[in-house]
C-alpha positions as CSV (number, residue, x, y, z in Angstrom):
1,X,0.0,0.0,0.0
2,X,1.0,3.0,-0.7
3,X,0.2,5.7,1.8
4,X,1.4,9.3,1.3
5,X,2.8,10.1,4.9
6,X,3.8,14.2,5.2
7,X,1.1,16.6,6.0
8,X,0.7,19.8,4.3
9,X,-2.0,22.1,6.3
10,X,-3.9,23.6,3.4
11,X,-6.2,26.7,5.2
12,X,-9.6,27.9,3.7
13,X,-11.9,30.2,4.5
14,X,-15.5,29.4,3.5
15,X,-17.4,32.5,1.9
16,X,-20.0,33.8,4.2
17,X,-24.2,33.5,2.7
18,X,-26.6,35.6,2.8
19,X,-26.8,37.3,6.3
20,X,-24.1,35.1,7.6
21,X,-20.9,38.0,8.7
22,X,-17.2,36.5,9.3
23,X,-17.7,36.7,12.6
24,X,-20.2,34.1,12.8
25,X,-18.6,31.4,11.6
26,X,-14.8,30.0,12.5
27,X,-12.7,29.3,9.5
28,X,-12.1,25.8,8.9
29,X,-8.6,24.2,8.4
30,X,-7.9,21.6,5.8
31,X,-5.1,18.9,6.2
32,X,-4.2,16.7,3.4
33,X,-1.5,14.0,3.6
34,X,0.0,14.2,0.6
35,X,3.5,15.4,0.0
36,X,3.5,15.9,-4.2
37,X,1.1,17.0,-6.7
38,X,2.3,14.1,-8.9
39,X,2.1,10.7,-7.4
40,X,4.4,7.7,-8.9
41,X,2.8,3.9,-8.6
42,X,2.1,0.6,-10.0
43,X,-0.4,-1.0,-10.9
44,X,-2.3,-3.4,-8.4
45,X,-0.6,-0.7,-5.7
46,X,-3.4,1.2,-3.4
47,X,-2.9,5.1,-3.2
48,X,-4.5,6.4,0.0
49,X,-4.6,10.1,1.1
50,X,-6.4,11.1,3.9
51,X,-8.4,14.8,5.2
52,X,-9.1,16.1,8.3
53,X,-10.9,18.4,9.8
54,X,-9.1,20.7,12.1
55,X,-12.1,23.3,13.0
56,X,-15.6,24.0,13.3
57,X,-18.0,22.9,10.9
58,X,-19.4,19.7,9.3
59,X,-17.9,19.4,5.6
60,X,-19.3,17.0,2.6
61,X,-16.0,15.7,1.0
62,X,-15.5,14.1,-2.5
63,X,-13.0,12.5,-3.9
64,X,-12.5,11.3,-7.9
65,X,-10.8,9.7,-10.3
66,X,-11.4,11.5,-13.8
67,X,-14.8,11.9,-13.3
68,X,-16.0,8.9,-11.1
69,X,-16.5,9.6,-7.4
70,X,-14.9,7.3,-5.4
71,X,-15.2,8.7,-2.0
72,X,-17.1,10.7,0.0
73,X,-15.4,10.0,3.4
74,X,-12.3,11.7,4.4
75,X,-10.1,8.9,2.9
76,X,-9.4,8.4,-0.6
77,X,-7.8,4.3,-1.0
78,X,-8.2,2.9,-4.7
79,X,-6.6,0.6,-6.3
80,X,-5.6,1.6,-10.5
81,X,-5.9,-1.9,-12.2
82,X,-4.8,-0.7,-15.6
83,X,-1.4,1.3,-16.0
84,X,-1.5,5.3,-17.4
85,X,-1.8,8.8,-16.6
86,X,-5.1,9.5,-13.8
87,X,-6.1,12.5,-12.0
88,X,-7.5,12.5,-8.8
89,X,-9.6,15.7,-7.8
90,X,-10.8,16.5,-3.9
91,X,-13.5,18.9,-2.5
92,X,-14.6,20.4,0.7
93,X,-18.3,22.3,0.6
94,X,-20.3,23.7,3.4
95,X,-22.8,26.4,3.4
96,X,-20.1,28.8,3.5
97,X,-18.2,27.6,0.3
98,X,-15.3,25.1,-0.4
99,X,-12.1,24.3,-1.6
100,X,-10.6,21.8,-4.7
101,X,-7.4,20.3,-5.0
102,X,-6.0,17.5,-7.4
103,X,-3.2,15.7,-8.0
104,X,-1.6,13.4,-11.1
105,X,-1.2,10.1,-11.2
106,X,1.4,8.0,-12.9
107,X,0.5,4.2,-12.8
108,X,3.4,2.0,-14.4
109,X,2.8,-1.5,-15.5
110,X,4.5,-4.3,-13.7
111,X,8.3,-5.1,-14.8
112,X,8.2,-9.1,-14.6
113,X,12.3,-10.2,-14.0
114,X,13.4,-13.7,-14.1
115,X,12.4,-15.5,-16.9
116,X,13.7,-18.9,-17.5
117,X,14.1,-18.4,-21.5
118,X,15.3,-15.7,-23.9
119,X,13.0,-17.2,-26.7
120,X,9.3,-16.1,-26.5
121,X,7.2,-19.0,-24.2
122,X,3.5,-18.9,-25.1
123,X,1.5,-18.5,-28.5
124,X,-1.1,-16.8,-28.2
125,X,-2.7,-15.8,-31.8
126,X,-2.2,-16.8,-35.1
127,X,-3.7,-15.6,-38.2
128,X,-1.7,-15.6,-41.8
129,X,-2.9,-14.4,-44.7
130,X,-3.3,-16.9,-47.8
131,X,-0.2,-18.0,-49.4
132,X,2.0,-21.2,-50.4
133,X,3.4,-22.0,-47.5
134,X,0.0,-21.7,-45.8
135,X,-1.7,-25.3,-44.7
136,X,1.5,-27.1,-44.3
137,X,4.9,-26.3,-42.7
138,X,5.7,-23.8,-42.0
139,X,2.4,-22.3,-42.5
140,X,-0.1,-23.7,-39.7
141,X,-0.5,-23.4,-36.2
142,X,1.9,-26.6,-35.2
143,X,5.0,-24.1,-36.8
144,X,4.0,-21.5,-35.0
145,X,4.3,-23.4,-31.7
146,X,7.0,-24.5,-32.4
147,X,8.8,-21.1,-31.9
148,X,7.5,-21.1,-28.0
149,X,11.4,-21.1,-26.4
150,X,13.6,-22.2,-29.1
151,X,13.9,-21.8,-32.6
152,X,11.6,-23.3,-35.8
153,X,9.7,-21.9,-38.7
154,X,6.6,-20.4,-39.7
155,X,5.0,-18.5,-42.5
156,X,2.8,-15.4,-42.1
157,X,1.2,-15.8,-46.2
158,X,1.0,-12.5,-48.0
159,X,0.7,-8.9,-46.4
160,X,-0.9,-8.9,-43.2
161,X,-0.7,-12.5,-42.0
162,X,0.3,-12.2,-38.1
163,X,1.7,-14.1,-34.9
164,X,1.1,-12.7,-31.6
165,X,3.9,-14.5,-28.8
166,X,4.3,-13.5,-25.1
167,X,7.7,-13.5,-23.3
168,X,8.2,-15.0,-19.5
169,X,9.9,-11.4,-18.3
170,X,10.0,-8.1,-19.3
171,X,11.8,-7.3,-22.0
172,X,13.7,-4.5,-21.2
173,X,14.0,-0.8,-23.0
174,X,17.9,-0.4,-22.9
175,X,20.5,1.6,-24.8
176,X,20.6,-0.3,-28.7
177,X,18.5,-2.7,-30.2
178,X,16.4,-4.9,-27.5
179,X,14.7,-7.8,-29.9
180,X,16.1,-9.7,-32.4
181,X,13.5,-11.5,-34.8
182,X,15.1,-13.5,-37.0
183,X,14.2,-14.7,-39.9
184,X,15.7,-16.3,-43.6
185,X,16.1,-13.4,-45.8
186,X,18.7,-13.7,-48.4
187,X,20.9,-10.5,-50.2
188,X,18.0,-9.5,-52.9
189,X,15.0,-11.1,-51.8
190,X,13.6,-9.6,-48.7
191,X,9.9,-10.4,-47.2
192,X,9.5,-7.6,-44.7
193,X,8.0,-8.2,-41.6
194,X,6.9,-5.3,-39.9
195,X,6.8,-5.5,-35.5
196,X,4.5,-4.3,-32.8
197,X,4.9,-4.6,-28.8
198,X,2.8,-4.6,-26.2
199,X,2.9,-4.0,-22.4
200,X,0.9,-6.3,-20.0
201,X,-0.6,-2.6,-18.4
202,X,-3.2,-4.5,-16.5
203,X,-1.1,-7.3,-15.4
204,X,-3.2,-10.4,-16.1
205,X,-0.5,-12.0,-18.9
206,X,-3.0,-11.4,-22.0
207,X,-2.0,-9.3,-24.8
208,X,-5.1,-7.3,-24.4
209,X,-3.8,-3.9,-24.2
210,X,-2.5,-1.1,-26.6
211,X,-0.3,-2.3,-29.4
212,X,2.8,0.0,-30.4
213,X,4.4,-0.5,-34.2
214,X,8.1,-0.2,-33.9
215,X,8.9,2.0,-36.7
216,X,11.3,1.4,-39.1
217,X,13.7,2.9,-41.9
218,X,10.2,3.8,-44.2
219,X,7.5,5.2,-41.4
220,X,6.7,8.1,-42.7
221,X,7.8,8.2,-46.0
222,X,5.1,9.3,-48.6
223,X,4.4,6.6,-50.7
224,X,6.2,4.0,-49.2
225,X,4.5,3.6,-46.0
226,X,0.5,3.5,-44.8
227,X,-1.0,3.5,-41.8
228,X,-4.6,2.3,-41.6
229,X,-4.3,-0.1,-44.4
230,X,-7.0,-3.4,-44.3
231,X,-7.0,-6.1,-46.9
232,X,-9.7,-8.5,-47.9
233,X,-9.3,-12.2,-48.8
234,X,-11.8,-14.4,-50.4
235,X,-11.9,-18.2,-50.6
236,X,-11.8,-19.6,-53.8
237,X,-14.0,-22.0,-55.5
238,X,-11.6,-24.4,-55.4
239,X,-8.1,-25.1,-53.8
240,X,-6.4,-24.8,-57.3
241,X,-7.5,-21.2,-57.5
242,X,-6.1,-18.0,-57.2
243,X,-7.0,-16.2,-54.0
244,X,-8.5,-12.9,-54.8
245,X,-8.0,-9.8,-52.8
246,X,-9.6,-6.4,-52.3
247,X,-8.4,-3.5,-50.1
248,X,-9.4,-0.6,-48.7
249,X,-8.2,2.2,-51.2
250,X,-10.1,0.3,-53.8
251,X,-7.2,-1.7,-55.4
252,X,-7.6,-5.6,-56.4
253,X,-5.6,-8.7,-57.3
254,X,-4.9,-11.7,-56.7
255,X,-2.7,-14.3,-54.6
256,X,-1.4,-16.9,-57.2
257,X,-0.5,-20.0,-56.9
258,X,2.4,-21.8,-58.4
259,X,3.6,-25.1,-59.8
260,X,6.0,-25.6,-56.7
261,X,3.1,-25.4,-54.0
262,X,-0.3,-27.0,-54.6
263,X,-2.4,-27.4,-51.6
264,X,-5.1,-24.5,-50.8
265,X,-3.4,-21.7,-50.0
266,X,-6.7,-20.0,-47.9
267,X,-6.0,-21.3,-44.4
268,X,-8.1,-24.2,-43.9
269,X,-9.3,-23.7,-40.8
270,X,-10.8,-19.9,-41.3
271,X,-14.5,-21.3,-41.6
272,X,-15.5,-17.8,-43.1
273,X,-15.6,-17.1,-47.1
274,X,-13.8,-14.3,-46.5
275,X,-11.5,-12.4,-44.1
276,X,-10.1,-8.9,-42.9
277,X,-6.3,-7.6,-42.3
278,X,-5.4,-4.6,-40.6
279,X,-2.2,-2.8,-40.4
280,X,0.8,-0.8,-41.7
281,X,1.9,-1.1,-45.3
282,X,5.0,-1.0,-46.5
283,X,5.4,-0.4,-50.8
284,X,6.9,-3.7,-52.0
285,X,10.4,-3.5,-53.6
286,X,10.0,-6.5,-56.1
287,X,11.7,-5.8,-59.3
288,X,10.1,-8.6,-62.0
289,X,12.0,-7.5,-64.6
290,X,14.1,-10.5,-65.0
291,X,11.5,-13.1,-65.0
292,X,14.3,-15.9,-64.1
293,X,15.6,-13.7,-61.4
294,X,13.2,-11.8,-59.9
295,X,14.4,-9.7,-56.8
296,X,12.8,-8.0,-53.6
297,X,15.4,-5.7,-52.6
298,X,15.3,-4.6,-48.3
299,X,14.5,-1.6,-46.4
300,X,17.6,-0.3,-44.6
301,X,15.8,-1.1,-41.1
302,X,13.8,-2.2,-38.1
303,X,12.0,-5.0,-40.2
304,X,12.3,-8.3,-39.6
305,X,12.8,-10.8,-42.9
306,X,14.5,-8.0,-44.5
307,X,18.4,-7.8,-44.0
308,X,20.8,-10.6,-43.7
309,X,22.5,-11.1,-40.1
310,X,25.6,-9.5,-41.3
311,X,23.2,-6.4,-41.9
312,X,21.4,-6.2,-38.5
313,X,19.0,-8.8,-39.5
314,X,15.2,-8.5,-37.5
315,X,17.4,-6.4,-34.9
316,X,15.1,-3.9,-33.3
317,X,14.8,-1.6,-30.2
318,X,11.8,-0.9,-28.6
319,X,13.0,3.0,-28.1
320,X,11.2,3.3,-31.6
321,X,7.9,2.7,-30.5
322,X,4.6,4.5,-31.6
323,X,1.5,5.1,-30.9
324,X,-1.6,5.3,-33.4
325,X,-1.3,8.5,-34.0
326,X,2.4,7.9,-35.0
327,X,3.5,9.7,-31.7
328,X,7.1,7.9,-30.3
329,X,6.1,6.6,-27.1
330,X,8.9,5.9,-24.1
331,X,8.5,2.3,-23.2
332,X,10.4,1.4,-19.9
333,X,10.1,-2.5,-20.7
334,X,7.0,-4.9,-22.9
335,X,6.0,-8.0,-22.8
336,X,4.6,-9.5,-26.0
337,X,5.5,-8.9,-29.6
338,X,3.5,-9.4,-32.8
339,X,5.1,-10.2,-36.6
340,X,2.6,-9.2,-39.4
341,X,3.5,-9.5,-43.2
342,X,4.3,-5.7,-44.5
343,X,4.1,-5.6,-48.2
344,X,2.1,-7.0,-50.6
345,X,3.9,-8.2,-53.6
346,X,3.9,-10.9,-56.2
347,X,7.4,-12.7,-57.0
348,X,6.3,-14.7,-60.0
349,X,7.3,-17.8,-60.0
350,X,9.0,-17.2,-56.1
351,X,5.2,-16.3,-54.9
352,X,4.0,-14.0,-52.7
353,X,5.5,-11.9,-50.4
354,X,5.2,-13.3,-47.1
355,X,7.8,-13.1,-43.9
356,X,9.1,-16.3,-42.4
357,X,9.9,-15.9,-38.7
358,X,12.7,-18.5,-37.5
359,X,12.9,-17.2,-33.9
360,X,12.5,-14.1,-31.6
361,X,14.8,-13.1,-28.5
362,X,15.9,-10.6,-26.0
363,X,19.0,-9.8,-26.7
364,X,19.7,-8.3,-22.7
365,X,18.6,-11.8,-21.8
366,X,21.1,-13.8,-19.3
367,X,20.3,-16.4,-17.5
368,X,20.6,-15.7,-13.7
369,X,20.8,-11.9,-13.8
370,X,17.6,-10.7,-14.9
């Protein structure tokens, strides 16, 4: 519990009504325990703060949290379940008038230490887009468990397919990159992946609270990067089919298949004849103008898929998170990640797009001194 022990003696005089002179009535005195107008705590953490009447007269007291009254006894205790920015306002009426105070509140989430793996440990959603990879290895949901604390494979299909994974600590936000997602990208052919992070702000271990993109080399860039950007997938007749695709700026196409890969490539198991991605977009940067060697050349950062090792590979630091209004954001640690397919190109006879994810770490990670 947190209680806020100092006392600073706040004095107000109540305003006299109606035939009431000053000296009627003795001036009441305020005290508040509470040391700062800005109060520092974690979630799951009580904040109390306590009045007191030190003269005269009865006073109705109120106490609230944004605009929910929480209290109307001299004690404020409550409990912030969900971490963020609060405010906490107090008053003191009587018939003669009253006073206001308030304070800010900082709630932080939890920072779990330990952990007994630097490999993400639970799986918790996926959902690829169609492609040829999709409804056998590496593309269903046995691949994508098979990431949970070690290494493996799995497809995410074409642009937004996505894998949501939780880690058994808090990754933390320190100087350099903090995550490395690897993947199998080689010199010219890069399938861009791009990566979001979470914080467990209400502590229950779900990743049920705000997503923040880490932005990479293109955020920004007119053209070459979208926010907002949803994609539509419809089953085809049959599994020989192309998969055909509609988006929200009113653009079309198609997935295709190819000779190499010939089961359906619309996931099986999506009982629905059609399906909705959400994301960021990044413009692809295939070049098919060498049939027999087509290319898909990488972005000069912070994607995952993209550059070889020797080039910082799915490297990332969580320093470059952002909100969605594209705001940077300063993230003192997170606690689950999610991969989702950023472009949406067509490689010919290579296929679609789509980012392979062999792995993803903390890099601070050491076993014994978390």
């Amino acid at each position: 519990m947190k209680q806020l022990k100092l006392l600073s003696i706040i004095s107000f005089f109540l305003l006299l009504l109606s035939s009431c002179s000053k000296d009627d009535v003795s001036a009441p005195i305020m005290e508040l325990s509470v040391t700062e107008k800005t109060i520092q705590t974690k979630i799951k953490e009580a904040i109390t703060i306590t009045s007191r009447i030190a003269a005269g007269t009865a006073v109705k007291e109120e106490w609230y949290v944004g605009k929910e009254l929480i209290s109307t006894s001299s004690t404020f205790n409550h409990v912030f379940e969900v971490a963020g920015n609060y405010k906490i306002y107090y008053q003191a009426s009587n018939n003669y008038g009253f006073y206001k105070d308030s304070f800010d509140v900082r709630v932080e989430a939890l920072v779990r230490e330990g952990g007994s793996s630097q490999y993400v440990t639970a799986l918790f959603e996926f959902l690829p887009a169609p492609g040829q990879f999709i409804n056998k290895a590496p593309g269903n949901l046995v691949s994508a468990e098979g990431l949970v604390g070690k290494t493996g494979m799995i497809s995410l299909g074409a642009w937004g397919g996505y894998v949501v994974y939780g880690f058994d600590h808090s990754v933390p936000n320190k100087e350099g990159n903090d995550i490395d997602v690897l993947g199998n990208p080689l010199a010219e052919w890069s399938e861009p992946g791009i990566i979001y992070v979470m914080v467990d702000d209400n502590g229950n271990g779900k990743p049920d609270d705000i997503w923040y993109e880490l932005a990479g080399s293109e955020f920004g860039k007119t053209g070459s990067y979208l926010r907002d950007y949803e994609v539509t997938y419809f089953r085809p007749e049959s599994a020989d089919k192309d998969i055909a695709w509609t988006d929200n700026n009113g653009n079309t196409g198609f997935i295709k298949k190819n000779t190499f890969h010939k089961q359906a490539y619309y996931p099986e198991w999506i009982t629905a004849n059609s399906y909705t991605l959400k994301g960021s977009w990044l413009k692809t940067k295939v070049d098919p103008s060498r049939p027999g060697y087509v290319v898909s050349l990488p972005y000069d950062w912070g994607y995952s898929d993209n550059q070889a090792e020797a080039n910082g590979g799915g490297k990332v630091d969580i320093s470059n998170a952002i909100d969605t209004n594209g705001n940077k954001v300063n993230l003192k640690a997170i606690d689950f990640i999610k991969i989702q397919t950023g472009a949406l190109g067509d490689g010919g006879w290579l296929g679609e797009v789509s980012t392979e994810v062999i792995g993803i770490k903390d890099m601070h990670f050491s076993a014994g001194n978390k």
